[in-house]
Every structure is written in structure tokens, then in C-alpha cells.
ZARO-700669 format. One line per 10 residues: their letters; for each residue x, y, z of N, C-alpha, C. Coordinates in nm, 4 decimals. Example, Ala and Ser with C-alpha at 12.3 -4.5 7.8 and 13.67 -1.06 7.14 Angstrom:
# ZARO-700669
AS = 1.3190:-0.5690:0.7800:1.2300:-0.4500:0.7800:1.3200:-0.3300:0.7800 | 1.2850:-0.2250:0.7080:1.3670:-0.1060:0.7140:1.2900:0.0030:0.7870 .
END
This chain:
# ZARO-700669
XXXXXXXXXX = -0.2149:-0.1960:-2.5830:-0.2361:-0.0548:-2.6064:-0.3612:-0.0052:-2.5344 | -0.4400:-0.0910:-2.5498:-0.6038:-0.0203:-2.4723:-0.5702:-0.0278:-2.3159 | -0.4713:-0.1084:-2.2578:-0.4332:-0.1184:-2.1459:-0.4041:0.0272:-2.0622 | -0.3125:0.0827:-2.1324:-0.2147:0.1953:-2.1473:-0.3100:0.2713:-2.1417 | -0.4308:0.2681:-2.2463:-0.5256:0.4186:-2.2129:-0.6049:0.3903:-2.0738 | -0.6715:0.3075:-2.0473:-0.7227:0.3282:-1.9546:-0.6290:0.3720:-1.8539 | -0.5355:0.3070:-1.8469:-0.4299:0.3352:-1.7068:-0.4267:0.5279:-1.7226 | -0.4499:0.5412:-1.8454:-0.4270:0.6792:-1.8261:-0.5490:0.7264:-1.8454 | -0.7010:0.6727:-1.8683:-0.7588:0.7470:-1.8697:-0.8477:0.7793:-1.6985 | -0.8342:0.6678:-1.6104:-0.9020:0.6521:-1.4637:-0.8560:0.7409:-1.3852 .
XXXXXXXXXX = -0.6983:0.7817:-1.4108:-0.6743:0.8417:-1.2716:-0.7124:0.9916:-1.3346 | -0.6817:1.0041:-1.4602:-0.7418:1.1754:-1.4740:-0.8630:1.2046:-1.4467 | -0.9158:1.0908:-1.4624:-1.1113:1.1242:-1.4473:-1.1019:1.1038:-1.2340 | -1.0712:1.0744:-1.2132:-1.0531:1.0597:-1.0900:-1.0265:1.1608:-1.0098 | -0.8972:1.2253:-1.0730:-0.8515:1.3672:-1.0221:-0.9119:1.4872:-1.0397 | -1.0192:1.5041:-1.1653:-1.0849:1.6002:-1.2275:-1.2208:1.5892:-1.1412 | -1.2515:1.4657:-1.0689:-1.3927:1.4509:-0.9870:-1.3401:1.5039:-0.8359 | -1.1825:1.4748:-0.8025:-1.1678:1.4891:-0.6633:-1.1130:1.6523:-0.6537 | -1.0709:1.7253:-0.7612:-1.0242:1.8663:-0.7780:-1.1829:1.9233:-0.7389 | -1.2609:1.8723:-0.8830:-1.3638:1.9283:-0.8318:-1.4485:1.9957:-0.7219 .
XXXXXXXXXX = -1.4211:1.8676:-0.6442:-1.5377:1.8774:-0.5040:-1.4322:1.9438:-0.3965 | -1.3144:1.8908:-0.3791:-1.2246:1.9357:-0.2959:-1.1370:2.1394:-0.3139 | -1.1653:2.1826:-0.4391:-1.1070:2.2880:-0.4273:-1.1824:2.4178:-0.4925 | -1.3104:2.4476:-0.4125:-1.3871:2.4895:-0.4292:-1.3362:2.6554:-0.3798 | -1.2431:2.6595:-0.2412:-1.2317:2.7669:-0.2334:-1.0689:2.8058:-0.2119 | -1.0290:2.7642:-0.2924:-0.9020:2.7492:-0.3194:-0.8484:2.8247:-0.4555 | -0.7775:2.9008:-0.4670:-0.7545:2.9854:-0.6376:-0.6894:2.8951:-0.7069 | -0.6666:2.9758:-0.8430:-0.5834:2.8458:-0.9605:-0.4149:2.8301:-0.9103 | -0.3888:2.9628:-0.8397:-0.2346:2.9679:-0.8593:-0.1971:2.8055:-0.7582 | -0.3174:2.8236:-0.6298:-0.2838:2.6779:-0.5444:-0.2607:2.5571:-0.6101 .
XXXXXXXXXX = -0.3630:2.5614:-0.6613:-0.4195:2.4668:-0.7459:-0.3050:2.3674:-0.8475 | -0.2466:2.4951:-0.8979:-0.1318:2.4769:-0.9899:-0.0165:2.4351:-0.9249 | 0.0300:2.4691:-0.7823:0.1754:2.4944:-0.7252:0.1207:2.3415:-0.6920 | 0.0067:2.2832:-0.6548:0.0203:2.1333:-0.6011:-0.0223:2.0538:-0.7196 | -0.0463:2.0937:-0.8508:0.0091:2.0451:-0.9589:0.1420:1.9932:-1.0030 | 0.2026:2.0814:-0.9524:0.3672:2.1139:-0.9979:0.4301:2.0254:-0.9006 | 0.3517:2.0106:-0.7469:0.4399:1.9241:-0.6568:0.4184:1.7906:-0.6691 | 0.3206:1.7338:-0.7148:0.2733:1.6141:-0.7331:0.3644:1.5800:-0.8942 | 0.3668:1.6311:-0.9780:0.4938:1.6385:-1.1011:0.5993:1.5890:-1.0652 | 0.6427:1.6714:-0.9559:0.7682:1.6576:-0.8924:0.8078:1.5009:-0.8369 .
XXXXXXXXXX = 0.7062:1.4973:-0.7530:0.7077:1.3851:-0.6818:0.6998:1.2316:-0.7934 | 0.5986:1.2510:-0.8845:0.6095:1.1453:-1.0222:0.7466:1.1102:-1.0612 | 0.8233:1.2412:-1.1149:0.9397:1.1838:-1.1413:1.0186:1.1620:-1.0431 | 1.0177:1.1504:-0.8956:1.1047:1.0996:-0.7828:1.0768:1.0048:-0.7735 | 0.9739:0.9015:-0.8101:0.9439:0.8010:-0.8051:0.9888:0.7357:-0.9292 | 0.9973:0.7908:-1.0639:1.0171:0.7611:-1.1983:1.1764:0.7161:-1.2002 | 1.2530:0.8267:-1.0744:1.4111:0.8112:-1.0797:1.4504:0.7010:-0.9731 | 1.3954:0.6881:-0.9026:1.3919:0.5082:-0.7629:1.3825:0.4357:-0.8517 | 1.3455:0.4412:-0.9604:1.2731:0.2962:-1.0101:1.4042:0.3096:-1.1383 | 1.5189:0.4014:-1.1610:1.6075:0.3472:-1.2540:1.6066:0.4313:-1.3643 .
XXXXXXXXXX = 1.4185:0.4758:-1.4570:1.3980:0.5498:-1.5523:1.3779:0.4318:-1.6824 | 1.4383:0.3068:-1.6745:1.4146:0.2358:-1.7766:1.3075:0.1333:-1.7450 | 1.2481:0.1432:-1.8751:1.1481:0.0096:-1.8745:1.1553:-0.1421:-1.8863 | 1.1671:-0.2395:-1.7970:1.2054:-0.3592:-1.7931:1.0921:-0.4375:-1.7019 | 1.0446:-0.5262:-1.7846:0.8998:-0.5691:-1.7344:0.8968:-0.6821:-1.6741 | 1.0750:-0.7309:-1.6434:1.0472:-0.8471:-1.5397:1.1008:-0.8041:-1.3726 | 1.0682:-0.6921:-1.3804:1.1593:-0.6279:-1.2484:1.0337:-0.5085:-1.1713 | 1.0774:-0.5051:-1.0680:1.0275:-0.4047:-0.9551:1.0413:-0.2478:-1.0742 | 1.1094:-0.2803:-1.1450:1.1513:-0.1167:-1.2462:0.9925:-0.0980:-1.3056 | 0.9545:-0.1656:-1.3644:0.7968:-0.1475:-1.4164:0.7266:-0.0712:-1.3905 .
XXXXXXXXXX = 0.6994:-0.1543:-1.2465:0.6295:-0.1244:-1.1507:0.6616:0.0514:-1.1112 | 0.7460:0.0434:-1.0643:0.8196:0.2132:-1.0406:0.7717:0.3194:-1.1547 | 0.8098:0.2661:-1.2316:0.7842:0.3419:-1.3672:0.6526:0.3560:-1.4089 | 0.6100:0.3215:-1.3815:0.4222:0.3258:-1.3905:0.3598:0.3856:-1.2996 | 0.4034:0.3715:-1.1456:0.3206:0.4737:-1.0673:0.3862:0.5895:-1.0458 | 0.5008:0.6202:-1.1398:0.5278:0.7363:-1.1377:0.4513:0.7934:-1.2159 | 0.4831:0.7575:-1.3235:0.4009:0.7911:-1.4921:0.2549:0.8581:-1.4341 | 0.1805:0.7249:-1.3670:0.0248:0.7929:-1.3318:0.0253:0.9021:-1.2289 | 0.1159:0.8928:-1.1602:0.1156:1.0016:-1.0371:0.1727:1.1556:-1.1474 | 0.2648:1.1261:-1.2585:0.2869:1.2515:-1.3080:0.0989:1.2940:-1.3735 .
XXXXXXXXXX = 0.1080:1.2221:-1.4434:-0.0467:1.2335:-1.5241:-0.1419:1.2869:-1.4081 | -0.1358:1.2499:-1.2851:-0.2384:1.2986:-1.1840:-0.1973:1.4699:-1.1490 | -0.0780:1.4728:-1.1695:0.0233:1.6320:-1.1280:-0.0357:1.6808:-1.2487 | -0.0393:1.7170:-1.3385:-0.0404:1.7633:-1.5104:-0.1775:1.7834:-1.4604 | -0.2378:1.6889:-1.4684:-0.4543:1.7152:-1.4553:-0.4617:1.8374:-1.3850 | -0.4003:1.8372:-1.2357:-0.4392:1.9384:-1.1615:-0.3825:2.0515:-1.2185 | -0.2726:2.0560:-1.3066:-0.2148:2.1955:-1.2921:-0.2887:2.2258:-1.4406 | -0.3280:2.1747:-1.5418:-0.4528:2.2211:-1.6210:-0.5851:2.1936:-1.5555 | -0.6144:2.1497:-1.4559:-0.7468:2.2157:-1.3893:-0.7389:2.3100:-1.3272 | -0.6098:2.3801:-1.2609:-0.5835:2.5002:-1.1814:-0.5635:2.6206:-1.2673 .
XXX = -0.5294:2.5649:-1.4285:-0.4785:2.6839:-1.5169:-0.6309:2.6988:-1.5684 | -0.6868:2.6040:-1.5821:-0.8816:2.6732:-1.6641:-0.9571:2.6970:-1.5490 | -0.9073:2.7197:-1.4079:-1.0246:2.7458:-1.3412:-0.9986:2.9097:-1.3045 .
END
């Protein structure tokens, strides 16, 4: 379980340091639409990999860097909606 948070807590802190510095002159609506595309892209990766969780297979794997890549989409599009 503590595994699971960190996995989810690095890449948000990650994305919230690289939004930061990187979209300084950029508005929220941007901000948000490459929120929404990076979302997108999570679950295209979430659907290659099958959608089910099976932890002796390449599916895992799939399913996890989708998961964090959605979690990285979501950060930006609530850092684009409070900025």
C-alpha cells in the first residue's frame, strides 16, 4: 500500500514543480486542454495493456504507466483550473 502512494505521490509533485516553472505565460484554458490530452493518452496506454490487472505479465506494467501518466494529466488540468 505505501508503495502505491508514493507511485502516486512523485509524479504529481513532479508535475506541479515542472507546470510551475514551464507555464508561466501560458493561460489556464492551455493548461487544461494539455491536461485533458495527456488523460487521453493514459488511458491509450491503459487500453494496449488489456485494462486488467495481472502481475505476472507485460499487463502490469501497461497498467501502471498509464495510471501515472493519467495522474500526471488530472495534476495539470487542476493546476490549469486554480491558476
Amino acid at each position: 500500500m505505501g508503495l502505491l502512494i508514493v507511485i502516486m505521490i512523485i509524479p504529481i509533485l513532479i508535475t506541479i514543480v515542472i507546470l510551475d516553472k514551464c507555464t508561466k505565460n501560458n493561460t489556464s484554458w492551455q493548461i487544461m486542454l494539455i491536461g485533458v490530452e495527456i488523460t487521453i493518452l493514459g488511458v491509450a496506454v491503459i487500453a494496449m495493456g488489456g485494462g486488467g490487472f495481472d502481475a505476472t505479465s507485460d499487463v502490469f506494467y501497461f497498467n501502471l504507466t498509464g495510471f501515472v501518466i493519467m495522474l500526471i494529466g488530472f495534476t495539470a488540468s487542476i493546476y490549469g483550473f486554480k491558476k
